[in-house]
C-alpha positions as CSV (number, residue, x, y, z in Angstrom):
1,X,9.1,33.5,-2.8
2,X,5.9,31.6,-2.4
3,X,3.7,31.5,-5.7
4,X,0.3,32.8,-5.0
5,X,-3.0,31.2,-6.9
6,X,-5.9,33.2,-7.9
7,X,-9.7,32.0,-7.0
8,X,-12.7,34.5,-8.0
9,X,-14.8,34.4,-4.8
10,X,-18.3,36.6,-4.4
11,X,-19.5,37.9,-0.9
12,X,-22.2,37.1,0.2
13,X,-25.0,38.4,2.7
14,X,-27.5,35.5,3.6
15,X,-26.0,33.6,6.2
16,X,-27.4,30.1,8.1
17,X,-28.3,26.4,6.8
18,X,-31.1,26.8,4.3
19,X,-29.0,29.9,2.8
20,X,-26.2,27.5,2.5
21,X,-28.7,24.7,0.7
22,X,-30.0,27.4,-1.5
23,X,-26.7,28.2,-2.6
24,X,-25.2,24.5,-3.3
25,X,-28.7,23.5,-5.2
26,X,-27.5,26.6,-7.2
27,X,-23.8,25.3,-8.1
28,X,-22.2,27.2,-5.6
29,X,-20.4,26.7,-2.3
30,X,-20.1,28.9,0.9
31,X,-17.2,30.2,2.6
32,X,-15.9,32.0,5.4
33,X,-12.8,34.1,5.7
34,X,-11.6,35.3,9.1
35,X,-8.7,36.4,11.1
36,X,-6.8,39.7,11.7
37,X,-8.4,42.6,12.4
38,X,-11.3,42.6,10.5
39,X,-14.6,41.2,11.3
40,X,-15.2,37.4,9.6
41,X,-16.7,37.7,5.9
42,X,-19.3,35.3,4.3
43,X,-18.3,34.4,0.9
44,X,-19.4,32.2,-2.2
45,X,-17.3,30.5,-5.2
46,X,-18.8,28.8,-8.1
47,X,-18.4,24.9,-7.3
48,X,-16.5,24.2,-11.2
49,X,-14.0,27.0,-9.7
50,X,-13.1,25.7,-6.4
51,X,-13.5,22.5,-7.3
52,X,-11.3,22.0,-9.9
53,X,-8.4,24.4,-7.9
54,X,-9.0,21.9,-5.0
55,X,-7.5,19.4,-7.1
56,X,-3.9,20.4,-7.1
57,X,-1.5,20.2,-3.9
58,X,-0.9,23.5,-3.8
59,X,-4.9,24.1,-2.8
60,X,-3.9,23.1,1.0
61,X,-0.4,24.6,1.2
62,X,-0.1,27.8,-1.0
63,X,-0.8,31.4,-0.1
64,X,-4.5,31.8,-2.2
65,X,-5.3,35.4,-3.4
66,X,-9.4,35.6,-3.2
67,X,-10.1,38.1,-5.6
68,X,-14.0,39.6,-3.9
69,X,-15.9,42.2,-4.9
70,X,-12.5,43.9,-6.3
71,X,-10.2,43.3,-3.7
72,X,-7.9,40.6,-3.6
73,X,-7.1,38.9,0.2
74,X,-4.1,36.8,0.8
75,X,-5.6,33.8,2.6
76,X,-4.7,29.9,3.9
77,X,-7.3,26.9,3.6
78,X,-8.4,25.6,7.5
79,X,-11.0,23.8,6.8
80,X,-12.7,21.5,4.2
81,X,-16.1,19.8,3.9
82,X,-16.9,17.4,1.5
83,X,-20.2,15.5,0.5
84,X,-19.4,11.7,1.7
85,X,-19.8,10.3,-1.4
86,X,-20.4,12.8,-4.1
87,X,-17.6,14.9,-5.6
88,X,-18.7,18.3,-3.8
89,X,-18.0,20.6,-1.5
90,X,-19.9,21.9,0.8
91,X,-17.9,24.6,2.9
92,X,-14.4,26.4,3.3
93,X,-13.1,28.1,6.0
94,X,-10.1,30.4,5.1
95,X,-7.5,32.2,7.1
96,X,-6.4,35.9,6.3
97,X,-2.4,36.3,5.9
98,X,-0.4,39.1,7.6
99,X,2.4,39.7,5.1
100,X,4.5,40.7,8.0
101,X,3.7,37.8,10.9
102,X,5.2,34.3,10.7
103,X,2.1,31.7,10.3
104,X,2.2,27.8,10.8
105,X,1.4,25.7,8.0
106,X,1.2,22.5,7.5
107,X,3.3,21.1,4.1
108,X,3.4,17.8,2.5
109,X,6.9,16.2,1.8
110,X,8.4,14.7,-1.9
111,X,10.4,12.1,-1.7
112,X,13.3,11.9,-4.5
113,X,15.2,9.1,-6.0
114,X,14.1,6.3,-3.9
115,X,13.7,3.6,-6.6
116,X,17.2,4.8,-7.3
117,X,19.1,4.4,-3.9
118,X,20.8,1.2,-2.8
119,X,17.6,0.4,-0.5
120,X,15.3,1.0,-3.0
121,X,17.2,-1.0,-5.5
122,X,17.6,-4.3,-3.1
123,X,15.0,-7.2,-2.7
124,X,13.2,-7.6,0.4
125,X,14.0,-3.6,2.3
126,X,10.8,-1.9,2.8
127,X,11.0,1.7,3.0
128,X,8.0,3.3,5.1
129,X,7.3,7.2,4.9
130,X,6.3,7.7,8.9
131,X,5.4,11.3,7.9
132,X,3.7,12.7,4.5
133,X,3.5,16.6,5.5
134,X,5.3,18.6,8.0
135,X,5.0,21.8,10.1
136,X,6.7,24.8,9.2
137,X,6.8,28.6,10.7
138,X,7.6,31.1,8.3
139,X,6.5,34.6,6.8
140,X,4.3,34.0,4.4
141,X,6.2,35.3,1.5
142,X,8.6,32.4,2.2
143,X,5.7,30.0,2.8
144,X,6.7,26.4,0.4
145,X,4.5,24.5,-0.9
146,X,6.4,22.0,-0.4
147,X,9.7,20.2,0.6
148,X,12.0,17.6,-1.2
149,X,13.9,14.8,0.9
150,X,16.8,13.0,-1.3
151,X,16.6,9.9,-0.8
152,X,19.3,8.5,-3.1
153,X,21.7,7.7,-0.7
154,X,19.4,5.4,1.6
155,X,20.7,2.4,2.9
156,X,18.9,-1.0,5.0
157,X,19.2,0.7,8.4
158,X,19.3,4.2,7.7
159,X,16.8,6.3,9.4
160,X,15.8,9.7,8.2
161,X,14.7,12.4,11.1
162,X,13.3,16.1,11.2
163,X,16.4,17.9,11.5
164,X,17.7,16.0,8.0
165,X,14.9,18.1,6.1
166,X,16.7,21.3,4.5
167,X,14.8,23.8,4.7
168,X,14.5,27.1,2.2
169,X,15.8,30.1,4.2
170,X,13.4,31.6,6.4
171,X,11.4,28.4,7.2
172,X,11.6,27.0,10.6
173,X,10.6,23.4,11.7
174,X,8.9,24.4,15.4
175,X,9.3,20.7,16.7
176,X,13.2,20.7,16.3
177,X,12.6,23.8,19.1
178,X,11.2,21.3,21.5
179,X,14.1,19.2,22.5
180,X,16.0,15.7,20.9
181,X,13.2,13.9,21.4
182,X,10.9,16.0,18.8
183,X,13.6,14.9,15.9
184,X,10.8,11.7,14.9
185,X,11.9,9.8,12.1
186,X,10.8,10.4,8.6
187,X,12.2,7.8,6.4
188,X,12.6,4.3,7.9
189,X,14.4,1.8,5.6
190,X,14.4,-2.7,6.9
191,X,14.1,-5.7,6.4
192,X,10.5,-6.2,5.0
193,X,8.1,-8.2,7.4
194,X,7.3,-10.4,4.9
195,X,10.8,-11.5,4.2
196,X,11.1,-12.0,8.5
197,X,8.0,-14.2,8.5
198,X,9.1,-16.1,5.2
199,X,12.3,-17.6,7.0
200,X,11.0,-19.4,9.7
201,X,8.5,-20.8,7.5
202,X,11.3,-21.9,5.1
203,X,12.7,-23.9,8.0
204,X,9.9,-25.5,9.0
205,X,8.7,-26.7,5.7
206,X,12.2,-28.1,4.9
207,X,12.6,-30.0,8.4
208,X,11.1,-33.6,8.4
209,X,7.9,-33.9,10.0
210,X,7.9,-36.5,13.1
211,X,5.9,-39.3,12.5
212,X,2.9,-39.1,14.6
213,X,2.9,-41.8,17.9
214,X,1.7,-44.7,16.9
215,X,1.7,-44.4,13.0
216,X,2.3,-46.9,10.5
217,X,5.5,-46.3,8.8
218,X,4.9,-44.7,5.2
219,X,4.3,-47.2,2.2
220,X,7.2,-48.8,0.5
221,X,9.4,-46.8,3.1
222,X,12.1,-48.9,5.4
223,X,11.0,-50.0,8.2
224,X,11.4,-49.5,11.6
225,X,14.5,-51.3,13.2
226,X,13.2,-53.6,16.0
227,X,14.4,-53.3,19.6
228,X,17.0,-54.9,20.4
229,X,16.2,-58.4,23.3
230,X,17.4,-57.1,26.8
231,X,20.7,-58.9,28.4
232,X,19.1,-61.6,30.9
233,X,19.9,-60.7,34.4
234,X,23.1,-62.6,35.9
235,X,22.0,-65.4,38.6
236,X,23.2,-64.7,42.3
């Protein structure tokens, strides 16, 4: 069952940019909800309230109950805007929830016991994450808000894909629908490019340099064996 997180949300009725300044020079921040079969809806949080839920994972994931004007609506976040530099926001968009349609979501990915598993233990394996949040079709009541991928038994070479993900019942992944070539890797565990690069430079610096043509041999070193006189040529 997915958890669903309470925000208090206000409606609102002005509507266009200098209504939306008014409202953030006031500590607030505008919103929109839309989707199914009711008409789009202006709303307004307090910026301390939706800021500081905006802070946990679960913000971008979870079903969020907006409780407005009395009435709760089960919604998903779609879209975010942030100040560039200062820690505000400046608008939400929301999507309203069908209890009884499947919806796409998108849902970031732990990764467990890496430090622990025999990759993650040995010197020189770098293990890359290819993907930090996945896809997934569901009802929303089985929505996640997140998954787990063991990675304890990882090993140099081992490759985790897509279909190695399980998956809570009732949760689909809809690129595994698409054919083979959809299962993308995950997990990726090699040899780390430093340690490629390291070894030819290891070489190198342990090979003796040529002396360069025409250079005096070094000082106090032995020197260079002279040629030995050609065989005269035989008379006719």
């Amino acid at each position: 069952m997915a958890k669903v997180h309470e925000i208090p949300a206000e409606g609102r009725k002005d509507e266009g940019k200098g209504a939306s300044r008014r409202l953030r020079r006031s500590d607030k921040v505008p919103a929109i909800v839309y989707g199914g079969k009711e008409a789009p809806q202006s709303i307004q949080f307090d910026h301390k309230d939706v800021y500081m839920a905006s802070q946990n994972e679960w913000f971008y994931s979870a079903i969020l109950d907006l409780k407005i004007g009395g009435a709760n609506q089960k919604v998903l976040l779609r879209d975010m805007q942030r100040h560039p530099y200062k820690q505000r926001l400046l608008h939400l968009d929301f999507q309203r929830v069908n209890e009884n349609e499947a919806l796409r979501a998108r849902v970031p990915l732990h990764f467990l016991n890496q430090e622990k598993s025999p990759a993650g233990k040995t010197a020189g394996i770098l293990i890359t994450h290819e993907l930090n949040e996945v896809t997934v079709s569901c009802l929303p009541r089985d929505l996640p808000e997140y998954l787990e991928l063991d990675l304890s038994e990882l090993k140099l070479g081992d490759i985790v894909h897509l279909s190695d993900i399980k998956l809570p019942a009732g949760v689909e992944l809809p690129e595994l629908k698409l054919g083979k070539e959809h299962d993308v890797a995950v997990v990726l565990a090699k040899v780390g490019k430093e340690e490629v690069e390291a070894a030819p430079a290891e070489a190198a610096a342990a090979a003796p340099a040529a002396p360069a043509k025409g250079a005096a041999p070094a000082k106090g070193g032995a020197k260079p064996a002279a040629a030995a006189p050609a065989a005269p040529a035989k008379k006719k």
